[in-house]
Structures are given as structure tokens and as C-alpha cells.
N, C-alpha and C positions, 0 to 999 in steps of 0.2 A: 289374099286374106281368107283362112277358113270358116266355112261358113257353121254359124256358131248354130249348136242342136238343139230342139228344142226337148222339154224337157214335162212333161204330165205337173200339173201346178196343185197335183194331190196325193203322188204317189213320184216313184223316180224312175218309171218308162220314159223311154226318149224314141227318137228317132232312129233309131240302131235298132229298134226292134222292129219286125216286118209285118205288115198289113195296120198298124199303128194310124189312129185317125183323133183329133182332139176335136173340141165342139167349142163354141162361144167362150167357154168358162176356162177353156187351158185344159179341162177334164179329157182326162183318153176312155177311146173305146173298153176299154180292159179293165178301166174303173167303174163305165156303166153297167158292163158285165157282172160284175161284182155284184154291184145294188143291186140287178135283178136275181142274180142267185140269194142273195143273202134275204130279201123279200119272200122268195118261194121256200125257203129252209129256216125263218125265223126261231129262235129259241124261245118259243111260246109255248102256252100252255095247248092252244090246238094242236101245233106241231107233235109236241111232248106226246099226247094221245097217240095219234100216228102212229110216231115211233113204239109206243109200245102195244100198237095194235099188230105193227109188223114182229116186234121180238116174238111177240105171242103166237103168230103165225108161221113163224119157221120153227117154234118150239111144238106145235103142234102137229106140221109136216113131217118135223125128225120125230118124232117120239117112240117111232118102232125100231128107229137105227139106230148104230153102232154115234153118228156124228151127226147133229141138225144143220151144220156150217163149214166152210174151210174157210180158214184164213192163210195170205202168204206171209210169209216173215222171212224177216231179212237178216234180226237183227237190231234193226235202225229205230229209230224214237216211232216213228211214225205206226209200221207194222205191230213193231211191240206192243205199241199203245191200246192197238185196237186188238190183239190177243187180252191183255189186263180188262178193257170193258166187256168182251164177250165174258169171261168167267164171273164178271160182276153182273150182268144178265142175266145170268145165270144158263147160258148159253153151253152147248159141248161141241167146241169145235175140232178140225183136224186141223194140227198146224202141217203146212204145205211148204219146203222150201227148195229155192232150185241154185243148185251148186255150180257155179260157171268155171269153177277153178281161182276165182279173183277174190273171195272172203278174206275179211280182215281178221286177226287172232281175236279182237273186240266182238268182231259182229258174230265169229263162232260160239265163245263166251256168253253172250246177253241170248243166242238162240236157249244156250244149253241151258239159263240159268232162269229164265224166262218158263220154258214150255217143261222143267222138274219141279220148279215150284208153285204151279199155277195146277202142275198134275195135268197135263195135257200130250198127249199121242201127238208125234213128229215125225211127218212120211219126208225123205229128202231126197229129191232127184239129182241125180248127179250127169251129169254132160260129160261126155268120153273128152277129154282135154285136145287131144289131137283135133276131134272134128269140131268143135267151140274156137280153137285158136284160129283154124282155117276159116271157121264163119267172121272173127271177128278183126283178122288181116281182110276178107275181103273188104269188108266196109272201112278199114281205112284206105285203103288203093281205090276205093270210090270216092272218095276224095267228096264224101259229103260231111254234113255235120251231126246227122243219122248214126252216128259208131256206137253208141248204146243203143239203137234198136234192137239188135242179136239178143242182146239178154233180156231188154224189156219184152219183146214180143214170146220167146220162149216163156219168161214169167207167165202170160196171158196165156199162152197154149197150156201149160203144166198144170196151171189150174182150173183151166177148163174141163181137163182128161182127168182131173182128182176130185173133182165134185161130182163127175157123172158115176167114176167108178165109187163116190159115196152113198150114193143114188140119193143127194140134196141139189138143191135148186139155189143153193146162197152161199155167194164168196163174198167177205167182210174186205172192205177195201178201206186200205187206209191212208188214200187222197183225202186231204181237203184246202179246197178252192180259197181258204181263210188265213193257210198259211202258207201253199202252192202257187196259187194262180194260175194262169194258162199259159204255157210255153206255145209261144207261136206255131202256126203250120209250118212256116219257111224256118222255122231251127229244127222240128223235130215230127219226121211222119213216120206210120209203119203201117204196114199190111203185109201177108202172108206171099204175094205175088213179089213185093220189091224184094223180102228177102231170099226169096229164091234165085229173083233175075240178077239181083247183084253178089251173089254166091254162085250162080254158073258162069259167069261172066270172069270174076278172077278168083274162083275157089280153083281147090283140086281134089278133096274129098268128099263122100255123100255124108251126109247128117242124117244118122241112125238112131243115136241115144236121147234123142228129146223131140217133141213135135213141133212141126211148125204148122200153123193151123191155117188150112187153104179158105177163101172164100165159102164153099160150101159146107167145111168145119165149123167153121163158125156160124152160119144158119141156124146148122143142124141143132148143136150148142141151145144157141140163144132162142130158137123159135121151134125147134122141135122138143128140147129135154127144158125150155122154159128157165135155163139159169141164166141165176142175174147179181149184179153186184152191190153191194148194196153198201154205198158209201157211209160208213160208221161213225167217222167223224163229223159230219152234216150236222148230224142230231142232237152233238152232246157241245159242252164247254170244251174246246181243244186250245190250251195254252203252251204252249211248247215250253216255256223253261219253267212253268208248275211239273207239267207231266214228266220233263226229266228228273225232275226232284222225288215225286210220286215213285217211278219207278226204280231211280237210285238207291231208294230208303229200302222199298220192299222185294223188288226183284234181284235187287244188284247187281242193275244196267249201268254200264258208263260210257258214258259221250266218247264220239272219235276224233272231234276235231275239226270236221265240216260236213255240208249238207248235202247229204247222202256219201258221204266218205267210207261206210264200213264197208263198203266194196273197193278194191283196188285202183280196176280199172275204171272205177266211177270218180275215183279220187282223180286217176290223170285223164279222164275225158275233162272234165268240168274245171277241172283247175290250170290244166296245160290245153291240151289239145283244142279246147271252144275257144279259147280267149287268141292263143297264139297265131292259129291258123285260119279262125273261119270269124275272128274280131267280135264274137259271143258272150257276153255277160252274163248267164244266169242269174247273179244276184240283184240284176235290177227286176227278173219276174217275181220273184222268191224275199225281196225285199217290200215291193210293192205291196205284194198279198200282205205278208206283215204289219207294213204302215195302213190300209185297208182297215186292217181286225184290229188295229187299237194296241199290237202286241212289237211295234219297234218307229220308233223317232224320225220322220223325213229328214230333219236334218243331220240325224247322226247315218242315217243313211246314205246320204249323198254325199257326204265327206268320206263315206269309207270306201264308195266306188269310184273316187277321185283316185284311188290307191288300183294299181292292176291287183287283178285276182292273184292272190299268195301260191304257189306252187312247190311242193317237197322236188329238190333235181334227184333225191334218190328213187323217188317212186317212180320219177320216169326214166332214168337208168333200169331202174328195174322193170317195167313194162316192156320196155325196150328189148330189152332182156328176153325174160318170157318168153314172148310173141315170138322169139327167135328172129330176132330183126337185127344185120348189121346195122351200124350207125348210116352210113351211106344209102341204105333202102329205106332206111328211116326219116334222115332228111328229104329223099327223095319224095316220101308221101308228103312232108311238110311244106314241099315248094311246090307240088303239084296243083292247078287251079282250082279251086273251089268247084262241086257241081251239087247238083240239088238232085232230091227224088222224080222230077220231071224228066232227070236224063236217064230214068231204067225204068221199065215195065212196073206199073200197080197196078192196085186197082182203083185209084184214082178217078178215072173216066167213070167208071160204074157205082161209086160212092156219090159222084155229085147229080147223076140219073137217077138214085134209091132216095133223093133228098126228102120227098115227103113221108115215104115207109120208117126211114129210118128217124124220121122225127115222130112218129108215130112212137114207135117202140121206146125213143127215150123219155116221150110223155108215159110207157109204162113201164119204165124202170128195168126195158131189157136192157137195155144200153144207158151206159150212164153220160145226163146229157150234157155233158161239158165234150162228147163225143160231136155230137151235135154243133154246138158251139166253136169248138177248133176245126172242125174239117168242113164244114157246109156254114156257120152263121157268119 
């Protein structure tokens, strides 16, 4: 008989999520998380202050330059969102985007239509497609559940290397904890060390056209040039189906169809590849956070993850495709065993040694600390 999972009696995390713990009430760890972010980040009037002691303070850092902030965009509701409140800040950002080769004709769309009517400067890095495909067959022949690391991490390098060469200290990030939640450590790690060790391992070319940022990149970064990201949604009301309404009227953004979908390969990591091969739900983190903030129904949520995650088979014909993958190589990554970032070189070991420094720095907003929270809490 199988043994039946249990299930967060406040949210719809279960037992299929990793490092998962409930307390007396049915309550999971990830919901008490939650309270205490939502407690430290209240939509109060102290808060409010804050907030506008900090707009005031990167408005007055930039004031000699060309840009006081970079934001990345993607495209996606999320980014968007937080380009539209910077200009109603009255903020000058640089919009920052990085090109993997995988953009949706929507998400190129909503960039171009986004950052011309907003009147905002759009620097866009583009990834030589040869050495991005080779970075991003490595990590499926790693047989982790890591295969979007390649582009998130690059994301996190690009802007690092676009804010200094801004000479601003503030990237607008457009996470938040209210409609995100926290994907587990065991679905999803990155550091600068694993992508390399799992790119020499089964790459074949060197990665020239984008950085990958080493441990001491990242120091230098955050503790020598002082940039920091400064989670933009925190601060304000973020309602996802107002703000796509908000931005459909005025921008003439349109929805793709799912969550974080205007990327290709984001569409068949998350909709094929997590669910089929590594038994990965995304939509119970990304549900949860919703039922949380008061912005979607426990029970209409837990009826719809009754359903397997919905998958296009053209888009994974098409990835397929692309990646220059016969079918046969292709199955083959799908039947190979499972393995986690424990089986390739990080930095790992030196992250859970830096645990009081770095909890230092995300009490001051080097690091933002839901950093803290997924990798050491």
C-alpha cells in the first residue's frame, strides 16, 4: 500500500519537497519562513519610510551618472514589473538583459515595448549560442535538476559586470518571497565552482562571451564595489493578475502562458524535464507563496496539482532540436540516474564555513537574505 504524503495544512508543500519539516499545527517550515519574512518586510508605514529613505539614497548616489540602478529583464511579469516602479520612483535605470538564445517572440516583444515606452536605455548581452548550448547539454548529461543554473547564474554574473561598469551599487530584483517562495536547496543550487566543474567534466568548448563569476568575483562584487540587490517587490503591493492588467493597459505586455514561460528552455525545464525526470513540482513552491499572500485558493490549488504539470510535446521536440540532440541521446539523459550538486565540486563546503559572515552581510543587504535562508538556514 502506498504510503500516503503528507501535505502543509496551510499551503500545498508536501513531502516531495526536500528538507521539508511540519510542527504541531500540520504548518511546514516554509510557511514559518514566510511569517518571518513578511514580519521584517511589513507594508507599514515604518517600512514605507525605509523604503523611501533607500529610493532617496540610490537617487542621490546616481546623481552624477549616466544610470542610479540596473534592472534585469526578461520580459516576464515579474522583471517588467519592477522596470514600471522604478520609473514611477522616479528612478533612471539601465535595463540589463541576457540573451541565451532561448527568448520567446513575447518575451522579445514586452522587452521592446516595455523599455521604448518607459524611455529607458537597454544594454543586452548576448551568449555566443555554440558555447551556451555546450554549457547547457553539460548540465543535462549531469543528470541534475540544476539545468537552469547555466542561465540563472550567467543572469547573476551579467549584472554584476553591468552595474560596476555603471559605477552604481543597486540591481532592482524582481523576486518576491510573496509570490515565489523558496525552491529548495535539493531542487536547485548554483555557485561559480559547480558550473565550471560540471562544464569540464562533459563540456567541449571554453565559455568566452559571458562571465561566470568565480568565488572571488563575487567578493570583490559585493564587499569590495559594495553592490547590492535590492529586492523591489518587498516594498510595494505586488499582485500578479492586477500588475498584468496594469502593464497590459499601459505597456502592451502579454502573458505567455506559464510561470516564467517566456523563456523556451524555461518553458521545457519546468514543464517537461522537473516533473518527468527528477518527479519535481514547481507549482507546489510557486502555489504555496500564492496561497500565503492571500492571491490563490488552497483548494483550487490542490485540485490542479492533482493534474501532472501541462507540457507543449512541440516545445520539447523543439529543444530537442536545438540542443542538437538525437532522440536516442536524448532519452538517454532521461533514463540516466538522478544526481545532485553534492556529486561535482562547489563551493558548498566554504559557503556552510562563511555561515556567520555571510549572515552578517544579508542583515546588510549585501546579499539578499532569503540567500541565507536556502543555503545555510
Amino acid at each position: 500500500m502506498v504510503k500516503q504524503q503528507n501535505v502543509c495544512s496551510r499551503c500545498v508543500s508536501d513531502t516531495s519537497i526536500p528538507g521539508i519539516k511540519f510542527d504541531a499545527e500540520g504548518v511546514c517550515n516554509f510557511c514559518r519562513i514566510h511569517e518571518e519574512l513578511e514580519k521584517a518586510h511589513q507594508l507599514n508605514d515604518e517600512n514605507r519610510r525605509r523604503f523611501e529613505k533607500l529610493i532617496a539614497k540610490i537617487k542621490h548616489e546616481g546623481r552624477h551618472k549616466e544610470y542610479d540602478c540596473v534592472v534585469g529583464v526578461s520580459g516576464g511579469r515579474d522583471s517588467t514589473y519592477v522596470l514600471y516602479n522604478a520609473i514611477k520612483l522616479g528612478l533612471r535605470p539601465l535595463a540589463v538583459h541576457f540573451d541565451n538564445g532561448w527568448n520567446s517572440e513575447i518575451a522579445v516583444s514586452n522587452i521592446k515595448r516595455a523599455t521604448t515606452k518607459l524611455n529607458i536605455d537597454l544594454h543586452t548581452v548576448v551568449a555566443d549560442w555554440e558555447e551556451f548550448k555546450d554549457l547547457q547539454k553539460s548540465f543535462l548529461k549531469a543528470s541534475v535538476s540544476d539545468a537552469e543554473i547555466p542561465t540563472d547564474y550567467a543572469i547573476l554574473s551579467v549584472l554584476y559586470k553591468e552595474a560596476a561598469n555603471a559605477g552604481t551599487r543597486y540591481i532592482l530584483n524582481g523576486h518576491s518571497f510573496r509570490t515565489e517562495g523558496i525552491v529548495p536547496l535539493g531542487w536547485t543550487y548554483m555557485d561559480g565552482r559547480y558550473v565550471h566543474s560540471v562544464h569540464k567534466k562533459f563540456g567541449r568548448m571554453r565559455i568566452k562571451s559571458f562571465p561566470i563569476m568565480s568565488m572571488s568575483d563575487l567578493l570583490y562584487y559585493t564587499l569590495g564595489r559594495r553592490i547590492t540587490f535590492v529586492n523591489l517587490l518587498r516594498y510595494i503591493e505586488y499582485d500578479q493578475k492586477k500588475a498584468g492588467e496594469i502593464m497590459s493597459r499601459e505597456l502592451g505586455w502579454q502573458y505567455y502562458g506559464g510561470h516564467h514561460h517566456e523563456n523556451v528552455y524555461t518553458h521545457f525545464f519546468q514543464s517537461y524535464l522537473l516533473p518527468q525526470k527528477f518527479k519535481i513540482d514547481k507549482r507546489k513552491v510557486e502555489y504555496s507563496a500564492l496561497i500565503r499572500s492571500g492571491q490563490m485558493d488552497r483548494e483550487a490549488a490542490l485540485k490542479d496539482i492533482e493534474k501532472p504539470y501541462p507540457y507543449d510535446k512541440e516545445v520539447v521536440k523543439y529543444t530537442i532540436s536545438k540542443l542538437g540532440l538525437t532522440q536516442a541521446q536524448f532519452d538517454e539523459i532521461m533514463s540516466t540516474p538522478p544526481k545532485t550538486f553534492h556529486d561535482y565540486a562547489t563551493y558548498y563546503p566554504i559557503i556552510k564555513a562563511m555561515r556567520m559572515p555571510i549572515k552578517v552581510a544579508c542583515n546588510l543587504d549585501l546579499l539578499p537574505m532569503i540567500f541565507y535562508q536556502k543555503y545555510l538556514g
